[in-house]
N, C-alpha and C positions, 0 to 999 in steps of 0.2 A: 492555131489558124486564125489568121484576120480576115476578123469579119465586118461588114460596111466603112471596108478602108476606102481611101480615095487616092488620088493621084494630087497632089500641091500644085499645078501647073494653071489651073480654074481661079485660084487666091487673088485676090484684089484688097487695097487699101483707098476709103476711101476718108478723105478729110477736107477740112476746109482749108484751101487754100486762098484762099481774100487775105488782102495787105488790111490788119488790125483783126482778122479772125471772126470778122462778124457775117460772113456768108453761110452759102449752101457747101454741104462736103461735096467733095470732087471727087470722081478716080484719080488716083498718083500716077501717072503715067511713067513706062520704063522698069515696072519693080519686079524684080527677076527672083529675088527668095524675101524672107520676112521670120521673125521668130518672134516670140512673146515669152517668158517670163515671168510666172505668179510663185509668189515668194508669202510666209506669215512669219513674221519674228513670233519664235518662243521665248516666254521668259520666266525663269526658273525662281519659284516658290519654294525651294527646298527650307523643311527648317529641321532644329536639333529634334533630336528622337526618331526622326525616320530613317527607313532603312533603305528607302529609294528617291532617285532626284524626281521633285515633279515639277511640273511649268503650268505655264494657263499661254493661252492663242494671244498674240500681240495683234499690230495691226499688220496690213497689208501691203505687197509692195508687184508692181507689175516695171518691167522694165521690156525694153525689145531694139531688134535691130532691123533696118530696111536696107536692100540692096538693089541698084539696080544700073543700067545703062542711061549716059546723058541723052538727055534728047535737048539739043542744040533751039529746038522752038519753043520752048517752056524753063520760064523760073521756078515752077512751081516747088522742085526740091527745095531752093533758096529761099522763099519766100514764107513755108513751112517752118524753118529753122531758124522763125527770129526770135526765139525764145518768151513769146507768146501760146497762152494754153489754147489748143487747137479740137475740135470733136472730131474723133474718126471711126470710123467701122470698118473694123478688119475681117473680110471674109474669106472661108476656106472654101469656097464656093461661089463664084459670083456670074456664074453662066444665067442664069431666071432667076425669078422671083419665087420658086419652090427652093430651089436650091440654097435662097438668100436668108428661107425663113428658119425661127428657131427649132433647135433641136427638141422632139425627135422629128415631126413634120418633113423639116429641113435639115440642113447641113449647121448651121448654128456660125455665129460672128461674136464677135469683141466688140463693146464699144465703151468709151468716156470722152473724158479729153488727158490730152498727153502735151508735156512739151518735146518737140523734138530742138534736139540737143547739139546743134551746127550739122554742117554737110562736110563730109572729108570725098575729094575728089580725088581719082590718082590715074592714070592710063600709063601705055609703054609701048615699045616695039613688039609687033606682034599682038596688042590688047584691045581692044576697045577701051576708051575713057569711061569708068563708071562711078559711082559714087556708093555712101554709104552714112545713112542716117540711126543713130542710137536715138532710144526717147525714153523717156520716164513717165508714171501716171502723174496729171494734174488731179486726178478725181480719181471713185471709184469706177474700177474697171468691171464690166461682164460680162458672162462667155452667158449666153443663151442659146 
């Protein structure tokens, strides 16, 4: 049974959007799903005589993707993706300020800075035009 599950539809990302990356983060406007990605490379110590592989924790690695619908009055997807390291906090939650804060309190967010990684645009007959942003961590990432 799931317990203090929620619904994904509350989620906002918010980053800085300023051409050179030196503002306030923003809401991303348009962003219809979002994933995130925490990854540790293991790496394997194994030596002769033992009789099992062993590893030690490597480093870190957060990766994710953003999706969303254009919105024809804002660069903002664009302008995020110029391959400049950007701060953002990604929340599962961004209705209040209860909801914004860390877990357990709250609902808990991600944040560092990340580059994101171009803007792929596509639409069709039948579609709405939408877009779809990958990003990498610049820094360390954390879930609070």
């Amino acid at each position: 049974m799931a317990t203090n599950a929620i619904h994904g539809r509350f989620g906002a990302l918010l980053v800085d959007q300023s051409a050179g990356a030196n503002g306030s983060a923003s809401q991303l406007g348009n962003l219809s799903d979002w994933s995130i990605d925490g990854q540790r490379d293991q790496v394997e110590v194994s030596v002769l005589g033992e009789n099992v592989k062993t590893y030690v924790a490597g480093m870190s690695d957060f990766t994710g993707t953003l999706n969303g619908v254009l919105n024809t009055s804002s660069n903002g997807i664009y302008t995020v993706a110029d391959g400049i390291a950007r701060t953002f906090y990604l929340y599962v939650d961004n209705t209040d300020a209860t909801s914004k804060s860390p877990v357990p309190t709250g609902k808990g967010y991600w944040y560092g800075q990340a580059l994101f990684n171009g803007v792929s645009t596509q639409g069709g007959v039948g579609d709405a035009v939408k877009w779809t942003i990958n990003w990498s961590a610049a820094t360390s990432i954390y879930r609070v």
